[in-house]
C-alpha positions as CSV (number, residue, x, y, z in Angstrom):
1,X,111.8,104.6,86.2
2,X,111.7,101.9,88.6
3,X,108.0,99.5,88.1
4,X,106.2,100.4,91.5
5,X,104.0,96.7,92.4
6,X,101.5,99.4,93.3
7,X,101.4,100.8,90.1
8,X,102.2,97.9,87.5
9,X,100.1,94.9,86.9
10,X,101.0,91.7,85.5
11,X,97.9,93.5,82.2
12,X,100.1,96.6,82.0
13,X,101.5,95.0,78.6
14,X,98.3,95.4,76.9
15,X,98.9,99.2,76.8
16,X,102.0,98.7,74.3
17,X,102.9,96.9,70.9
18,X,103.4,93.1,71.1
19,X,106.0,91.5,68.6
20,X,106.0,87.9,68.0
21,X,102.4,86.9,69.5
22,X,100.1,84.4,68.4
23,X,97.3,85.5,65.9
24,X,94.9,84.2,68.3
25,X,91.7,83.4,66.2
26,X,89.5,82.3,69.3
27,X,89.8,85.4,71.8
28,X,87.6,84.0,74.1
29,X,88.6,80.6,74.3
30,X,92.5,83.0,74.9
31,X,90.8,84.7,77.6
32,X,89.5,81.5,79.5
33,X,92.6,80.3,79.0
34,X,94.5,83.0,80.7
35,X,92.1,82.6,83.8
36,X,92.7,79.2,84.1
37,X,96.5,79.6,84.9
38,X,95.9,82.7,87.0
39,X,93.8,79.4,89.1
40,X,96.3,77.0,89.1
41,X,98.9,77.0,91.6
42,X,102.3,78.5,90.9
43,X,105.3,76.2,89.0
44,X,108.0,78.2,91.1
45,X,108.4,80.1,94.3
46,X,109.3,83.7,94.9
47,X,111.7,82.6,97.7
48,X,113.8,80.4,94.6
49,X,113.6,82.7,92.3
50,X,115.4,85.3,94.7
51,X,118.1,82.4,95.6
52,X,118.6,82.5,91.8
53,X,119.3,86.3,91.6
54,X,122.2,85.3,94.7
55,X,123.7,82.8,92.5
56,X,123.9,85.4,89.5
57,X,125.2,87.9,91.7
58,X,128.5,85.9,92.4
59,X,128.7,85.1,88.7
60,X,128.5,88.9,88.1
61,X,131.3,89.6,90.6
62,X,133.3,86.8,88.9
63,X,133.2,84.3,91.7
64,X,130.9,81.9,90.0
65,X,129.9,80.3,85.9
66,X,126.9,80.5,84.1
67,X,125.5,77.2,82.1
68,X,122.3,78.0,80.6
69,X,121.5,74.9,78.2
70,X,119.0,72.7,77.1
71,X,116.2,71.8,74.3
72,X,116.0,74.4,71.5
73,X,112.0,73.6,71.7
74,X,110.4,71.3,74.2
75,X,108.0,69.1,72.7
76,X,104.2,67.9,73.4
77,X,105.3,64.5,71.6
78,X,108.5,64.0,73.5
79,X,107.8,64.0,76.8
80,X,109.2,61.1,79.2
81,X,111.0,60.9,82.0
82,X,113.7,59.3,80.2
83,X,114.4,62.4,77.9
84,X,114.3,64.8,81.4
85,X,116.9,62.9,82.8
86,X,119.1,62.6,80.0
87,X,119.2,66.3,79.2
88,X,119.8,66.3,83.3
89,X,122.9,63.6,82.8
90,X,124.6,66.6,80.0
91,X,123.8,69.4,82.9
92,X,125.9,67.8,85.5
93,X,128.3,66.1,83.4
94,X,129.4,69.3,81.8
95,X,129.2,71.2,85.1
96,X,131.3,68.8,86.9
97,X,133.7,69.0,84.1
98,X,133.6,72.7,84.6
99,X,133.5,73.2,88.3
100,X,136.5,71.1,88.1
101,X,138.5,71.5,85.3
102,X,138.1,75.5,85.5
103,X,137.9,75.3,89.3
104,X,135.0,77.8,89.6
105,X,131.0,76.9,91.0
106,X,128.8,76.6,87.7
107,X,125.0,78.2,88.2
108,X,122.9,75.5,86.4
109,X,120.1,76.9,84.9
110,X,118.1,74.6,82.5
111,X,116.1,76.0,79.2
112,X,113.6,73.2,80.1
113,X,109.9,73.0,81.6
114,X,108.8,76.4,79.7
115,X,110.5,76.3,76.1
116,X,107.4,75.8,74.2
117,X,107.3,78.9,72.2
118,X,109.9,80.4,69.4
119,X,109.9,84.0,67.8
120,X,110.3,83.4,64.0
121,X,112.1,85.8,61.6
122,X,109.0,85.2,59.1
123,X,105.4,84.5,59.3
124,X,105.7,81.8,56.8
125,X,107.6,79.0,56.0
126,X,107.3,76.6,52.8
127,X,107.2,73.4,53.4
128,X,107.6,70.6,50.4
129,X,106.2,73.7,48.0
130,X,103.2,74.8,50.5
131,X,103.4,78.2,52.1
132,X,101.7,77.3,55.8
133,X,102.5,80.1,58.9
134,X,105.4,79.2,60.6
135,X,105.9,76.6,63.2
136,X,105.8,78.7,66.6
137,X,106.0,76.2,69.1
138,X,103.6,73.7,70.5
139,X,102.6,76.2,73.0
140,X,100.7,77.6,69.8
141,X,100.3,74.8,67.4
142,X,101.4,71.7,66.1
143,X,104.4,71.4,63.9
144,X,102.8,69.1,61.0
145,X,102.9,70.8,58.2
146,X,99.1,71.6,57.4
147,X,97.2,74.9,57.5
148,X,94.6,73.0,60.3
149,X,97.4,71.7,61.9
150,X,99.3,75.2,62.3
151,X,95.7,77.4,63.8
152,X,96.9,78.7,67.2
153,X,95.2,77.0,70.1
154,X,94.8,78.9,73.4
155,X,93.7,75.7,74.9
156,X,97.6,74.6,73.8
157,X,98.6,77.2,77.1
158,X,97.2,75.0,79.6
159,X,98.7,72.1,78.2
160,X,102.1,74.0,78.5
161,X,101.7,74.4,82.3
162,X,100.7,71.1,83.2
163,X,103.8,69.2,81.0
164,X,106.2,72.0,82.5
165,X,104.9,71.2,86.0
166,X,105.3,67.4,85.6
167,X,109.0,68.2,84.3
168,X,109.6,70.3,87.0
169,X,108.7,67.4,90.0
170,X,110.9,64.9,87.7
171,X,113.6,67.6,88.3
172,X,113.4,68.2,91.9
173,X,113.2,64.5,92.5
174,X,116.5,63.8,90.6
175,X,118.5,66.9,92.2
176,X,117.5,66.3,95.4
177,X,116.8,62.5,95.4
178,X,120.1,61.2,95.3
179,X,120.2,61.3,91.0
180,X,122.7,64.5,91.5
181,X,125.0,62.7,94.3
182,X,128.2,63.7,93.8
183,X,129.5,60.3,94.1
184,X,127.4,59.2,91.5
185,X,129.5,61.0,88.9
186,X,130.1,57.6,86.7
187,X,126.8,57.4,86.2
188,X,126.1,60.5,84.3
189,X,128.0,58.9,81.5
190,X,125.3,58.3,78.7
191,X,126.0,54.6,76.9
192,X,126.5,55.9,73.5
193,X,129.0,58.1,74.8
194,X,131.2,56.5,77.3
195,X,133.2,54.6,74.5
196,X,133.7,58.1,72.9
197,X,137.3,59.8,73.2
198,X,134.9,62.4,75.0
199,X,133.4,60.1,77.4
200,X,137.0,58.3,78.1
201,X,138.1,61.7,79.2
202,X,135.4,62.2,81.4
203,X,135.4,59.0,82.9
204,X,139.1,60.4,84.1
205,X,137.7,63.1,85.5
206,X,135.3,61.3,87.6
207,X,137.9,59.0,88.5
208,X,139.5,62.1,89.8
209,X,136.9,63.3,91.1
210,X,136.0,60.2,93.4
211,X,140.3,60.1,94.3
212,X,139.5,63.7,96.3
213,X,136.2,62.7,97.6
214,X,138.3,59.7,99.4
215,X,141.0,61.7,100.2
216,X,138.6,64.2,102.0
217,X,136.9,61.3,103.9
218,X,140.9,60.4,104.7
219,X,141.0,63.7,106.2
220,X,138.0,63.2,108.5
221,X,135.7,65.4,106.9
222,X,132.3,64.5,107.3
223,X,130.8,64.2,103.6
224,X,128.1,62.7,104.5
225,X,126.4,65.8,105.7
226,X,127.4,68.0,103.3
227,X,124.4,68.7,101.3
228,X,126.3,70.2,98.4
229,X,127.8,67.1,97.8
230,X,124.3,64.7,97.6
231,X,122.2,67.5,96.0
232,X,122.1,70.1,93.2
233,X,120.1,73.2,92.6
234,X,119.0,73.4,88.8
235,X,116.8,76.7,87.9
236,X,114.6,76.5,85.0
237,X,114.5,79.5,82.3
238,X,112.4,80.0,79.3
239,X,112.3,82.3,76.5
240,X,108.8,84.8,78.1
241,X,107.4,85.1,74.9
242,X,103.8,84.4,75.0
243,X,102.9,87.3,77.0
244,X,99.4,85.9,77.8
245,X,101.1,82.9,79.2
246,X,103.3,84.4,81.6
247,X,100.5,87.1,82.8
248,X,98.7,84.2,83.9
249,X,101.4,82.7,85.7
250,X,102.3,85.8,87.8
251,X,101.3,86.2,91.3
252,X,102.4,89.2,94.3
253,X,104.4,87.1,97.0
254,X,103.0,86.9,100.0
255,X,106.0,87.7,101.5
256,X,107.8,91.0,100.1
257,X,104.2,92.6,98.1
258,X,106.0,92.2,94.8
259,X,105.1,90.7,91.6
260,X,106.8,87.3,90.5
261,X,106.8,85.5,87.0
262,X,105.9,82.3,88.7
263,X,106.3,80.0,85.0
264,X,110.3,80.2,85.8
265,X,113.0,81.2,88.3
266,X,114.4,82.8,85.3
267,X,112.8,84.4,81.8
268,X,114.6,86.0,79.3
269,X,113.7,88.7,76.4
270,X,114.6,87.9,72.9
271,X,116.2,89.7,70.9
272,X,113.9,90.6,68.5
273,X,111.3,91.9,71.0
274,X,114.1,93.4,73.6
275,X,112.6,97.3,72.3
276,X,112.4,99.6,75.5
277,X,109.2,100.8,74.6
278,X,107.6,97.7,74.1
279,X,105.4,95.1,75.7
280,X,108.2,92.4,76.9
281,X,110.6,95.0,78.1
282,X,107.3,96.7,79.6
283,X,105.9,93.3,81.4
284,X,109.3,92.0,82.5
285,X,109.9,95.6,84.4
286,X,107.4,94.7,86.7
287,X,108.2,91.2,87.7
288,X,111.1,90.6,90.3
289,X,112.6,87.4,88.5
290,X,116.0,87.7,87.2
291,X,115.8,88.4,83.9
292,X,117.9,87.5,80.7
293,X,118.2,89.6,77.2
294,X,119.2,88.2,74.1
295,X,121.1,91.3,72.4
296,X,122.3,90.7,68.8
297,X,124.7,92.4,66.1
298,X,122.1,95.2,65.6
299,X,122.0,96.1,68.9
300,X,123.8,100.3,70.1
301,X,124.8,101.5,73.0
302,X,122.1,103.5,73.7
303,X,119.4,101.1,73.0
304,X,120.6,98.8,74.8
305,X,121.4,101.0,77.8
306,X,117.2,102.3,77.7
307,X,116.4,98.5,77.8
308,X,118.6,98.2,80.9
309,X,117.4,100.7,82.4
310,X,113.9,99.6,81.7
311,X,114.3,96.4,83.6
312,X,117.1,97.5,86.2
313,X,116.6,100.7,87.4
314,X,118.1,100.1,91.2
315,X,121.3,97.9,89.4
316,X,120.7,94.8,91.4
317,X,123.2,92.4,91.1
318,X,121.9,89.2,89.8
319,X,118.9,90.9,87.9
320,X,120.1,91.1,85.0
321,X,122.1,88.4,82.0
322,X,122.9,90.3,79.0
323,X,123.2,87.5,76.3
324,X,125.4,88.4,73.4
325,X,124.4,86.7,70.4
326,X,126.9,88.0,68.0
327,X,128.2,85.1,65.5
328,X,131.4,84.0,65.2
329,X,132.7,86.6,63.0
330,X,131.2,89.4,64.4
331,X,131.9,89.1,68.3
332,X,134.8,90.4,68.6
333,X,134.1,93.7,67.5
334,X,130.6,94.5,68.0
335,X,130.7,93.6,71.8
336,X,133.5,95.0,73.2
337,X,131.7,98.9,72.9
338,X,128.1,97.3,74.3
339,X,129.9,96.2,77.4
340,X,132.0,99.5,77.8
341,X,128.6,101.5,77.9
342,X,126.9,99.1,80.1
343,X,130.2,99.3,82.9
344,X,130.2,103.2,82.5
345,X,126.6,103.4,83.3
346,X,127.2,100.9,85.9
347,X,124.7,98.1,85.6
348,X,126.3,94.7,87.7
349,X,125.2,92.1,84.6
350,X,126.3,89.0,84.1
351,X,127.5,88.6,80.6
352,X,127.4,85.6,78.4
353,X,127.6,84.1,75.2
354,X,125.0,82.6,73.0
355,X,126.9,81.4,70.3
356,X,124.6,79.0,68.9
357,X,121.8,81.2,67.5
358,X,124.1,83.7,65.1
359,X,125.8,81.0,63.6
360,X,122.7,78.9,61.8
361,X,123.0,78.1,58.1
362,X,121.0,75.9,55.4
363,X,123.2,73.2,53.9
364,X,122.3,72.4,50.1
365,X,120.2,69.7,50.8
366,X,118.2,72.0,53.3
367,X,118.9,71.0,56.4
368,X,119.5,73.7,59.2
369,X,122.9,73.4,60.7
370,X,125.6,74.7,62.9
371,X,129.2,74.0,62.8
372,X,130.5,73.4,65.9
373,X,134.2,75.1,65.5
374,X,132.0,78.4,64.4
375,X,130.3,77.6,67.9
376,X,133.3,77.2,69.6
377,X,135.1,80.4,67.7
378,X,132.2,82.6,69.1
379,X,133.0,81.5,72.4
380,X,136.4,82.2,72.1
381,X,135.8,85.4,70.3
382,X,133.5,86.1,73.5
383,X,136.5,85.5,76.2
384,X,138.7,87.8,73.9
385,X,135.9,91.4,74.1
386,X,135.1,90.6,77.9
387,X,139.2,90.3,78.4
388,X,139.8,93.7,76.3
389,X,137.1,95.0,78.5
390,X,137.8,93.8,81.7
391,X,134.9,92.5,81.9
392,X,134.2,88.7,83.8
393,X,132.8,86.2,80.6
394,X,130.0,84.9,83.0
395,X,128.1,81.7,80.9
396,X,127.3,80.3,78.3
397,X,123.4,80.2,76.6
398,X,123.3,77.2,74.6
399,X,120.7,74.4,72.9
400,X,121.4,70.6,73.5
401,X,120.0,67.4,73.9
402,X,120.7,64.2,75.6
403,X,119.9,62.4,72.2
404,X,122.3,61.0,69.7
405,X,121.0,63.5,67.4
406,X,123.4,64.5,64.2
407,X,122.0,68.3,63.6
408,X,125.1,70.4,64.4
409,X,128.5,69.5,62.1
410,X,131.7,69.0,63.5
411,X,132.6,67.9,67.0
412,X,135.8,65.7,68.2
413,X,133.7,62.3,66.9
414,X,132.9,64.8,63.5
415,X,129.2,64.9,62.8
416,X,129.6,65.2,58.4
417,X,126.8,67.0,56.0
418,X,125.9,63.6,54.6
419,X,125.2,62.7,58.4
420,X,122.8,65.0,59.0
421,X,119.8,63.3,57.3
422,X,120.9,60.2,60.1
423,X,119.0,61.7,63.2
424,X,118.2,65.4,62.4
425,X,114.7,65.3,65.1
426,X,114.5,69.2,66.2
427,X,111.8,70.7,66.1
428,X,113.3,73.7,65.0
429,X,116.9,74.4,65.3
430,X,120.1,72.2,65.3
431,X,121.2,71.0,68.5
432,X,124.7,70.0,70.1
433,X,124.5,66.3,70.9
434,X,125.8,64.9,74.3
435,X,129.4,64.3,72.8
436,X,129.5,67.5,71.4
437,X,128.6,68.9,74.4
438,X,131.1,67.4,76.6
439,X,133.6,68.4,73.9
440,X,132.4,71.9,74.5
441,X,132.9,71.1,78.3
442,X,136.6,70.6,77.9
443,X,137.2,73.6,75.9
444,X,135.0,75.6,78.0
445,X,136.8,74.9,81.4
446,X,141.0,75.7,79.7
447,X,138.7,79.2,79.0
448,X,137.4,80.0,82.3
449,X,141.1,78.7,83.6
450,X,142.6,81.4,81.6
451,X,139.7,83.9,82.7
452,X,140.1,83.4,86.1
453,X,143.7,83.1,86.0
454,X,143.3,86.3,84.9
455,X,140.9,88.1,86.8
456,X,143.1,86.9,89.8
457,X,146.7,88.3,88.2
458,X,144.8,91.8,87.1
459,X,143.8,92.1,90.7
């Protein structure tokens, strides 16, 4: 049933269970709140947001690559322009690497201005012996670890817009301010990484990358007027968790009469609220954003086919990013069936792989980790069931961070469990540093080579 913007309102949610919301013990202060944003002036346009559904069409038709990456959980504390542009630096370093080692356009789409919230598997978590409700975000609380500390705070929401909107300027100034030049690719190259066997092997790659550039100019063609070359787009996505949030944040375009999530160009369900009969599923029918879903191990055919059809009735291309989030030992058998189902009932998703969020584990000293190898074996394992399905592997979801952080183990430069303790600063969950993630870069592009290679040979 397709969501009529005549029929659906952005408080149709209210009608159906809501997993993973706040315990909100001031409803009133929640409620002025909410009125507040519906006030404030949107953080993204209809008009974008529709450009962004274009750009996932061609990644659904196999012409283009998804990179969906950043913070695992943006922080209140954290906030500078220094920390936006480094996470920025790993965007374009990774999709230039990309673009160019796997010769296909890379859709840039940033978990960033928006990630403030995280659905937890428990309510509580024990911290040095105390039980205290679990850290949700700063959208919702602080992360000390105190019961005052951890009280949900509507007044937090506000907050939430006004550091995502001062992010989202930052952004548009560097992509279209010159930061995202093309022939300012040496630049990207973070200091603590450009002595790296991963940095050296980028720096080649920009050196390349500048040797066509020339060559082109050789030829007479004019790069100075090619946009493309001087400026990037990068979309922002978030996790549309905090339903009260992102009612707030919706407004009909004046344009077209429909309904647009106006917090982000893109939101995505999770996968433990992705139910067809519930509030998210219900909420993100009626908005005309594209849309992600997280879909994990415990996921069927036909459940995942009613959410589908929940959210794209009229099978628009680019609506929908069906996120597998298998683990590294499961992927290869659990998706292959899901993406059968979703063909023969003939949906036009893009499908990618999360492959950081199945593969989390608690070292013996406590510390939440990822190996890097299991990341990399998911992705792999990913290639392999889109291949056996004919299916085009369309992106990757993942959580980095322009920090020399040591929270995920492994990498070319290996990050050891004794490191860990070093510069473990999540808020939540383990991160890919920047030399990881240009490690990941490499591997990724021989992949969508192959892919394309492929696609291309199959016909």
């Amino acid at each position: 049933m397709v969501a009529s913007p005549d029929t659906w309102s952005p408080a149709s949610w209210r009608a159906y269970p809501a997993l993973q919301q706040p315990d909100w013990p001031d409803e009133a202060g929640l409620g002025a709140a909410t009125e507040r944003l519906k006030e404030l002036p949107p953080l993204v346009f209809a008009g974008e947001a529709r450009d962004l559904t274009t750009a996932l069409a061609g990644v659904a038709e196999g012409r283009a690559f998804l990179l969906q990456a950043g913070d695992c959980a943006e922080s209140f504390a954290d906030f500078s322009a220094v920390s936006i542009r480094e996470k920025l630096k790993i965007i374009l370093q990774m999709a230039a690497v990309m673009t160019y080692a796997g010769a296909l356009p890379v859709v840039k789409l940033g978990r960033i201005a928006g990630q403030f919230a995280k659905p937890r598997s428990a309510p509580t978590e024990t911290v040095d012996g105390v039980e205290l409700p679990a850290f949700r975000g700063h959208m919702v609380h602080d992360d000390a670890p105190s019961a005052a500390a951890r009280v949900p705070d509507p007044e937090r929401l506000v907050q939430a817009y006004h550091q995502s909107a001062a992010t989202l300027n930052l952004l548009r100034a560097f992509t279209k301010g010159g930061f995202a030049d093309l022939t300012r690719v040496h630049s990207w190259n973070q200091e603590f990484v450009a002595t790296s066997p991963e940095g050296r092997r980028y720096e080649a790659i920009a050196t390349e990358i500048e040797r066509a550039l020339r060559f082109m100019a050789a030829c007479g063609i004019d790069l100075v007027s090619e946009r493309r070359l001087h400026e990037v787009d990068v979309w922002t996505s978030h996790e549309g968790l905090l339903l009260d949030y992102e009612e707030g944040l919706t407004r009909r375009d004046s344009l077209t009469g429909e309904w647009y999530d106006c917090s982000a160009h893109m939101l995505w369900v999770g996968d433990r609220t992705r139910q067809a009969d519930g509030a998210h599923v219900e909420f993100f029918a009626g908005v005309r954003n594209p849309l992600g879903l997280k879909v994990g191990p415990t996921a069927t055919p036909d459940e995942l086919l009613d959410t589908c059809e929940r959210l794209d009735p009229l099978r628009t291309p680019g609506r929908l990013t069906l996120i597998a989030r298998m683990g590294a030992g499961r992927v290869e058998e659990e998706l292959p069936p899901l993406i059968r189902a979703v063909r023969e009932a003939g949906h036009p998703v893009v499908w990618a792989c999360d492959p950081m969020h199945a593969n989390v584990f608690r070292t013996p000293s406590g510390y939440k980790t990822r190996r890097f190898e299991d990341i990399m074996s998911e992705i792999s394992g990913f290639f392999v069931a889109c291949r056996s399905e004919r299916a085009w592997p369309g992106g990757v979801h993942l959580e980095f961070t322009g920090e020399d952080v040591t929270e995920c183990l492994g990498g070319a430069e290996e990050v050891l469990e004794d490191d860990l303790s070093t510069r473990y600063r999540t808020l939540c969950d383990p991160r890919l540093n920047a030399r990881q993630s240009l490690d990941l870069a490499f591997r990724l592009a021989e992949l969508m080579r192959a892919a394309r290679d492929t696609a291309v040979r199959d016909g």
